[in-house]
PDB file of N, CA, C and O in Angstrom:
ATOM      1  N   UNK A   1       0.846  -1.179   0.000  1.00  0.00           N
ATOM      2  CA  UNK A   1       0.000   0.000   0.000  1.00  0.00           C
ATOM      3  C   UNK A   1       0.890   1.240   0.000  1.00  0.00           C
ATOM      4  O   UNK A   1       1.469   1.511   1.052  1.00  0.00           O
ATOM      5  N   UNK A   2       1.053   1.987  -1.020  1.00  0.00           N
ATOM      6  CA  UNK A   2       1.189   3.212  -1.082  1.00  0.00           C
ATOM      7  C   UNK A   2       0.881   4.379  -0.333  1.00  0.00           C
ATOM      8  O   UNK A   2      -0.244   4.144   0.106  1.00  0.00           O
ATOM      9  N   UNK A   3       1.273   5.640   0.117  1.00  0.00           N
ATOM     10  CA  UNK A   3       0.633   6.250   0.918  1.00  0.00           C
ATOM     11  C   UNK A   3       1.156   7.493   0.837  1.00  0.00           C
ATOM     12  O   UNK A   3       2.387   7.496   0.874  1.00  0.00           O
ATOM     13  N   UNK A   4       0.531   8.766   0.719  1.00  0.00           N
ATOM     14  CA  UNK A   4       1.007  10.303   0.257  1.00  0.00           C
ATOM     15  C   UNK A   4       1.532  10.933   1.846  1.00  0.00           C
ATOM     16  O   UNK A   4       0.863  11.448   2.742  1.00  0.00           O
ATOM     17  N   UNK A   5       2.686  10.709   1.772  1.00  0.00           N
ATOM     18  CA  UNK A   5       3.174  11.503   2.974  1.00  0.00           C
ATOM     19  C   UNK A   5       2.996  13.384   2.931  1.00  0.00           C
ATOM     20  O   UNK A   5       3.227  14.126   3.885  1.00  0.00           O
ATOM     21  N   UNK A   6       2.659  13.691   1.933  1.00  0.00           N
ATOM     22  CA  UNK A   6       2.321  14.901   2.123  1.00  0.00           C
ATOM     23  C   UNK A   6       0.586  14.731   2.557  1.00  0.00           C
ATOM     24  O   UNK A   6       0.375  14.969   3.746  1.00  0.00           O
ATOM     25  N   UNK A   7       0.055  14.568   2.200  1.00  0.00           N
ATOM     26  CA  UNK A   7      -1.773  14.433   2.512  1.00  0.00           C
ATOM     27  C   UNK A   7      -1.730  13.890   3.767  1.00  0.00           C
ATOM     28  O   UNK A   7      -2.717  14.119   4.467  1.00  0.00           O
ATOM     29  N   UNK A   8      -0.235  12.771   4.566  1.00  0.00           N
ATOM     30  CA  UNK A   8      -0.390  12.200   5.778  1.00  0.00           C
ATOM     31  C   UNK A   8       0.166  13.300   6.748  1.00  0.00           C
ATOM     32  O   UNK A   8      -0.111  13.236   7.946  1.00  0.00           O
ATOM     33  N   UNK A   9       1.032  14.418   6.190  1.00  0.00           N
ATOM     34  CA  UNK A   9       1.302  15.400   7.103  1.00  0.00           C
ATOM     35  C   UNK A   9      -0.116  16.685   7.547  1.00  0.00           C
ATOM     36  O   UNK A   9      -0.217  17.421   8.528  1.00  0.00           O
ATOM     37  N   UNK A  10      -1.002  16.507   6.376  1.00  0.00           N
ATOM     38  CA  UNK A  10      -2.396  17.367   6.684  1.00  0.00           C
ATOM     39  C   UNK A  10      -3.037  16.696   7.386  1.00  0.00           C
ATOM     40  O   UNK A  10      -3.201  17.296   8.448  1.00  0.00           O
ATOM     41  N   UNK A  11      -3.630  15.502   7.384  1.00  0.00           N
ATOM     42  CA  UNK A  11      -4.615  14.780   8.372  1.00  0.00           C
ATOM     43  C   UNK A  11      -4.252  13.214   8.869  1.00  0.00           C
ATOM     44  O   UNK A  11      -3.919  12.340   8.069  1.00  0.00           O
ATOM     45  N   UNK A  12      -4.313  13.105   9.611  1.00  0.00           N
ATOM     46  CA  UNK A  12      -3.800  11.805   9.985  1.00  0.00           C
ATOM     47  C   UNK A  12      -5.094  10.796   9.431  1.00  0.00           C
ATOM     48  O   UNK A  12      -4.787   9.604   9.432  1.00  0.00           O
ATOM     49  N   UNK A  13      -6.285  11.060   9.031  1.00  0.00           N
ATOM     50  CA  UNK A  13      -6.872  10.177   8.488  1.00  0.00           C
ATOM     51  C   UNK A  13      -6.231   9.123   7.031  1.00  0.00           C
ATOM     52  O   UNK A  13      -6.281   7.936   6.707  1.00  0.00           O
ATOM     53  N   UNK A  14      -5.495  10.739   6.334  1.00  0.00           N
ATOM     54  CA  UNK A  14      -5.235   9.666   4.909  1.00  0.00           C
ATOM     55  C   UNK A  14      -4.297   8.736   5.655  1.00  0.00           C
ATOM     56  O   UNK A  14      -5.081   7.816   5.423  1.00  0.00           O
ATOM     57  N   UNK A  15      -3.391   8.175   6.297  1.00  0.00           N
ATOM     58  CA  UNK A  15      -2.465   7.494   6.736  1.00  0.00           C
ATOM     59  C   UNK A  15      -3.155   5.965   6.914  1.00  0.00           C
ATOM     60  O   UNK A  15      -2.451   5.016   7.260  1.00  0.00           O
ATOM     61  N   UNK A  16      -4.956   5.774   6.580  1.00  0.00           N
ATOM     62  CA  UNK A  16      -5.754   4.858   6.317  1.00  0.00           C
ATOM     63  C   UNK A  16      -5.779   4.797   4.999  1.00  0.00           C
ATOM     64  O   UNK A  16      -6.109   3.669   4.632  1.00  0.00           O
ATOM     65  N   UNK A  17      -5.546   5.616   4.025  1.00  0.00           N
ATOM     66  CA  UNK A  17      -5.895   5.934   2.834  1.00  0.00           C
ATOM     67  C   UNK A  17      -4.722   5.173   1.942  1.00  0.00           C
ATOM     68  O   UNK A  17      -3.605   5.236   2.456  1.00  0.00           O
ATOM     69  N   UNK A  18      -4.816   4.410   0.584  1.00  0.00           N
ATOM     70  CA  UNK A  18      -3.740   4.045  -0.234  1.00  0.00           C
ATOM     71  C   UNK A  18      -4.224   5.030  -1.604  1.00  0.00           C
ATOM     72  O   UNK A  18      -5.341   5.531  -1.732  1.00  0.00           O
ATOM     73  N   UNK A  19      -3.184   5.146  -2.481  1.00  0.00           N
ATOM     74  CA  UNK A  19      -3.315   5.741  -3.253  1.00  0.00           C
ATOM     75  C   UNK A  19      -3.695   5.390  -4.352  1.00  0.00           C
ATOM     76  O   UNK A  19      -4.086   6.114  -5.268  1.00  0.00           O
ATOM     77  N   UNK A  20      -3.560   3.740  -4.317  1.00  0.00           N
ATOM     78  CA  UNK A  20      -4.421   3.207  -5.299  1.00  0.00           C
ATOM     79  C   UNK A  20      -6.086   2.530  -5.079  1.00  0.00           C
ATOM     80  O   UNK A  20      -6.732   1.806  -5.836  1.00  0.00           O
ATOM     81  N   UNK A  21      -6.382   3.008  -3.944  1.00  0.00           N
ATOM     82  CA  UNK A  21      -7.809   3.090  -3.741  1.00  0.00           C
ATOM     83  C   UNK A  21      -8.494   4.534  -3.546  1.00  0.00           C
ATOM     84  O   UNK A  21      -9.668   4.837  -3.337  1.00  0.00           O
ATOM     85  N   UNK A  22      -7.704   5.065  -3.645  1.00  0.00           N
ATOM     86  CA  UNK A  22      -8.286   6.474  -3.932  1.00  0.00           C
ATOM     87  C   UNK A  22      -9.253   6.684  -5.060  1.00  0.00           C
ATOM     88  O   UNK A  22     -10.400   6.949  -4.701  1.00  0.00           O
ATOM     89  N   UNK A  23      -9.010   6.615  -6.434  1.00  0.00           N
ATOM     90  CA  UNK A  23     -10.076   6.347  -7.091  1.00  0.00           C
ATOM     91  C   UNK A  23     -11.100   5.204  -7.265  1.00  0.00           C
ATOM     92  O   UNK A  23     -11.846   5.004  -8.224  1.00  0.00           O
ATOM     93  N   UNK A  24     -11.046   4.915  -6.796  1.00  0.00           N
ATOM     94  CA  UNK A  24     -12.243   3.586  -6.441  1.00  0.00           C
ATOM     95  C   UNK A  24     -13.198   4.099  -6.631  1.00  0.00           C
ATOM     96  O   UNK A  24     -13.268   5.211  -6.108  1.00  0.00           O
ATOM     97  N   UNK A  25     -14.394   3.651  -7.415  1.00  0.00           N
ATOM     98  CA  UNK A  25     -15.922   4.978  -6.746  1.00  0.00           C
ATOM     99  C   UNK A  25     -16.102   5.940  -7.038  1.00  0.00           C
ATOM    100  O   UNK A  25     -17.129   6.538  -6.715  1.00  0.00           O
ATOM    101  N   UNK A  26     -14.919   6.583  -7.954  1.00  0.00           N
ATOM    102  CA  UNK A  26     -15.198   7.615  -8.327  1.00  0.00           C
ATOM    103  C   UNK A  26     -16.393   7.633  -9.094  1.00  0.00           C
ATOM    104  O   UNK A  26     -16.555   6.750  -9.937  1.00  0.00           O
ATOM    105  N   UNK A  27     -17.684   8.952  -8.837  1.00  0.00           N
ATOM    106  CA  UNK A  27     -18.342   9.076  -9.953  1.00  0.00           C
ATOM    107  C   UNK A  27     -18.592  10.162 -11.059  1.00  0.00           C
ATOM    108  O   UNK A  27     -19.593  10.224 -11.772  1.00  0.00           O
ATOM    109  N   UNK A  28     -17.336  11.144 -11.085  1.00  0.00           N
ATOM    110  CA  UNK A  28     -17.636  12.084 -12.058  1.00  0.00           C
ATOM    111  C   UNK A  28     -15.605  11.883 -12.458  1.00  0.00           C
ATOM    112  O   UNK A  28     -14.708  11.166 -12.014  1.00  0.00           O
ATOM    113  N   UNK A  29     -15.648  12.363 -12.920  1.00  0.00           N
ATOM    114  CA  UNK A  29     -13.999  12.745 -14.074  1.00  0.00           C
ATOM    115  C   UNK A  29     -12.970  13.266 -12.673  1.00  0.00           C
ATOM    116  O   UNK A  29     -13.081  13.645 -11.507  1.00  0.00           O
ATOM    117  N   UNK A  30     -12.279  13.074 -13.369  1.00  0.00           N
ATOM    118  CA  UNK A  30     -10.670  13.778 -11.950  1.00  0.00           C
ATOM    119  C   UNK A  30     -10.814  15.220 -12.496  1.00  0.00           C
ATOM    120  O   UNK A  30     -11.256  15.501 -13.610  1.00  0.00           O
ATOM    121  N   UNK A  31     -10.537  15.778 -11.901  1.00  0.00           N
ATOM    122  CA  UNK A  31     -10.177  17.142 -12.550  1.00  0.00           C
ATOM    123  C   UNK A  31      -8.554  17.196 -12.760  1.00  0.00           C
ATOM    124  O   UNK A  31      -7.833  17.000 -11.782  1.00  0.00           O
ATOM    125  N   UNK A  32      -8.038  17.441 -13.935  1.00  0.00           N
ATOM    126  CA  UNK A  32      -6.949  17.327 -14.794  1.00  0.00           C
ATOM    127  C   UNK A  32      -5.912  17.502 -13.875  1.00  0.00           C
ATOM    128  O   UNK A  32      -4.915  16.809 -14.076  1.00  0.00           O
ATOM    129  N   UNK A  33      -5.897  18.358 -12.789  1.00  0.00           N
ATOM    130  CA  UNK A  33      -4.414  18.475 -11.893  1.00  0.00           C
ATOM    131  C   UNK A  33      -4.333  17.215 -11.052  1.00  0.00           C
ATOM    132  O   UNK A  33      -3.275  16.684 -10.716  1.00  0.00           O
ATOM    133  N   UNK A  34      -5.905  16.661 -10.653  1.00  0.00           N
ATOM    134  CA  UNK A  34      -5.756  15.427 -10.016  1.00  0.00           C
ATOM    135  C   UNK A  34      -5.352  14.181 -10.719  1.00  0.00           C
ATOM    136  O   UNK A  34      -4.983  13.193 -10.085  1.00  0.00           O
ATOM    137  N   UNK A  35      -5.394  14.200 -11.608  1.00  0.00           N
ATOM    138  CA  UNK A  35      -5.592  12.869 -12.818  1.00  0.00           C
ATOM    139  C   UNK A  35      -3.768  13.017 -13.146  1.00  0.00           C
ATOM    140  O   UNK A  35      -3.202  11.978 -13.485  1.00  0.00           O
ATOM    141  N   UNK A  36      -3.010  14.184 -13.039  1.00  0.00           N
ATOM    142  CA  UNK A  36      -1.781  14.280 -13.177  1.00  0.00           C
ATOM    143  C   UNK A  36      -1.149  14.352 -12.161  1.00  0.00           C
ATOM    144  O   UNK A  36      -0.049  14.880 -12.322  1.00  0.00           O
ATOM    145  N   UNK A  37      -1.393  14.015 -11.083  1.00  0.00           N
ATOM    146  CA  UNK A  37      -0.996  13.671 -10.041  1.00  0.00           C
ATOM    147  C   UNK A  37      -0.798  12.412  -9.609  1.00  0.00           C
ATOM    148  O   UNK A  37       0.313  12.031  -9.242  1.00  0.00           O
ATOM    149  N   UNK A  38      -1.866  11.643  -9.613  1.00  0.00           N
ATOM    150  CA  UNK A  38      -1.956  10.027  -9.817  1.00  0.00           C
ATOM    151  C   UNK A  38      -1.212   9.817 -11.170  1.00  0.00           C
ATOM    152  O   UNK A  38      -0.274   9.037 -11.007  1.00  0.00           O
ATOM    153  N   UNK A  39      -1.283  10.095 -11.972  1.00  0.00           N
ATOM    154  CA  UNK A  39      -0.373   9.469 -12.880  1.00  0.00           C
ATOM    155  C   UNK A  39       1.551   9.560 -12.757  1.00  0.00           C
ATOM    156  O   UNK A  39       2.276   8.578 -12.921  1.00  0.00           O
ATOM    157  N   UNK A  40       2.056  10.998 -12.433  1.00  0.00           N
ATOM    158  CA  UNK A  40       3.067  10.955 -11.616  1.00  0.00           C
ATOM    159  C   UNK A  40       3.511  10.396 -10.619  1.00  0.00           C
ATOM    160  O   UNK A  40       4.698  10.236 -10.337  1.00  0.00           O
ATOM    161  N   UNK A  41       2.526  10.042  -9.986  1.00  0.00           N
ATOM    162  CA  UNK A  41       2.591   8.823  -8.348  1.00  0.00           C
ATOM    163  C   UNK A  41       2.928   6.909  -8.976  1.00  0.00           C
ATOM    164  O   UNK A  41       3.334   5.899  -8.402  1.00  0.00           O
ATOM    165  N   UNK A  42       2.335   7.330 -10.904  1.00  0.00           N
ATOM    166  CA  UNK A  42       2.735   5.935 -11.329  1.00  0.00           C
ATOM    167  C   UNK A  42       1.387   4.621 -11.359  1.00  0.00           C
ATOM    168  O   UNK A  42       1.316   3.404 -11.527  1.00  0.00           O
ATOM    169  N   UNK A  43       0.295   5.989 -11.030  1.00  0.00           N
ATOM    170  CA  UNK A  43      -1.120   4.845 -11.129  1.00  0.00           C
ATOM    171  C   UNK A  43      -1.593   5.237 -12.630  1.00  0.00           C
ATOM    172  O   UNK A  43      -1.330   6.237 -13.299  1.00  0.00           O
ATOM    173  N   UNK A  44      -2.339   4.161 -12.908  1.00  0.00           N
ATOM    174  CA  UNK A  44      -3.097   4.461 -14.159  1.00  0.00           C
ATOM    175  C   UNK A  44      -4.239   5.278 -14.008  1.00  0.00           C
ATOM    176  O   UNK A  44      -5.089   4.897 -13.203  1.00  0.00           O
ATOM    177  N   UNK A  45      -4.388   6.145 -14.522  1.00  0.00           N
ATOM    178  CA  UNK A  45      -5.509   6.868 -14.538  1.00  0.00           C
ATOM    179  C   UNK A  45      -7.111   6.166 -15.490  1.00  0.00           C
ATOM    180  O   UNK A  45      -7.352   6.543 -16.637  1.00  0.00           O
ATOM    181  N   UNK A  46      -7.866   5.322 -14.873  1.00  0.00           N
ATOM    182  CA  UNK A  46      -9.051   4.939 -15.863  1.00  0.00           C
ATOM    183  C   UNK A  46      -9.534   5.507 -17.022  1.00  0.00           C
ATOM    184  O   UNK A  46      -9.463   6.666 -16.615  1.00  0.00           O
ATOM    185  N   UNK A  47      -9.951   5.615 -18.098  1.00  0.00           N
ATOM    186  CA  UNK A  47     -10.583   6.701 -19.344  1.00  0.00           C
ATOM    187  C   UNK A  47     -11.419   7.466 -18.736  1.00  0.00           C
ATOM    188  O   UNK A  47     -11.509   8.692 -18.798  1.00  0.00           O
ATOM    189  N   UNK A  48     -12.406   6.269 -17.780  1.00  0.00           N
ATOM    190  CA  UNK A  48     -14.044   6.714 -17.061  1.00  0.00           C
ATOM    191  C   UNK A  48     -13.777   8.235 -16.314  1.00  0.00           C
ATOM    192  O   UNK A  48     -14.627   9.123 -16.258  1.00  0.00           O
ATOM    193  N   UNK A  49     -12.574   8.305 -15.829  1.00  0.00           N
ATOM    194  CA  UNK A  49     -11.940   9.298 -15.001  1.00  0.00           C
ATOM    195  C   UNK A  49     -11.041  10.304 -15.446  1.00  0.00           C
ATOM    196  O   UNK A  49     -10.185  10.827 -14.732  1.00  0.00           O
ATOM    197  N   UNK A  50     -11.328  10.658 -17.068  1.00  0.00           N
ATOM    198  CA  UNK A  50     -10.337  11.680 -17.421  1.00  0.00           C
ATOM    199  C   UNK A  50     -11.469  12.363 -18.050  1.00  0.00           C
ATOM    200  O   UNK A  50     -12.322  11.859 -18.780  1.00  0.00           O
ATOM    201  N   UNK A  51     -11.315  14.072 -17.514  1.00  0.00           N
ATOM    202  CA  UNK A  51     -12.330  15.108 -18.037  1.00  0.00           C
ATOM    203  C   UNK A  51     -12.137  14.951 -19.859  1.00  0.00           C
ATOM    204  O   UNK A  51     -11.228  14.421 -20.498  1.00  0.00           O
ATOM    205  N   UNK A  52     -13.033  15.449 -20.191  1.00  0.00           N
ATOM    206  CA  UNK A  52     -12.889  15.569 -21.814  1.00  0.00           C
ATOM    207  C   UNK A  52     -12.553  16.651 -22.066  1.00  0.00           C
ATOM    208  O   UNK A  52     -12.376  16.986 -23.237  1.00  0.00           O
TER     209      UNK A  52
END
C-alpha cells in the first residue's frame, strides 16, 4: 500500500488511505491536476476518469 506523505502530514486520516484506492468509486472525471498527479505517483488513470 502506497501512501502520500504529504496528505499524511495534513490529516492523519489519509495514513488509512492508499493511493491506489483512492479512485475507487469515483463518480464524475478527476479534474486534470488530479488525474496528473496520480499518474506521476505511477497509477493508471481509468478513461471513465479523465475530463474531456
Amino acid at each position: 500500500m502506497r501512501t502520500c506523505p504529504f496528505l499524511n502530514n495534513i490529516h492523519a486520516a489519509t495514513k488509512a488511505m492508499s493511493l491506489e484506492q483512492a479512485m475507487s468509486g469515483l463518480p464524475m472525471p478527476l479534474h486534470p491536476g488530479a488525474a496528473r498527479f496520480y499518474k506521476e505517483k505511477g497509477l493508471t488513470v481509468p478513461a471513465s476518469l479523465m475530463a474531456n
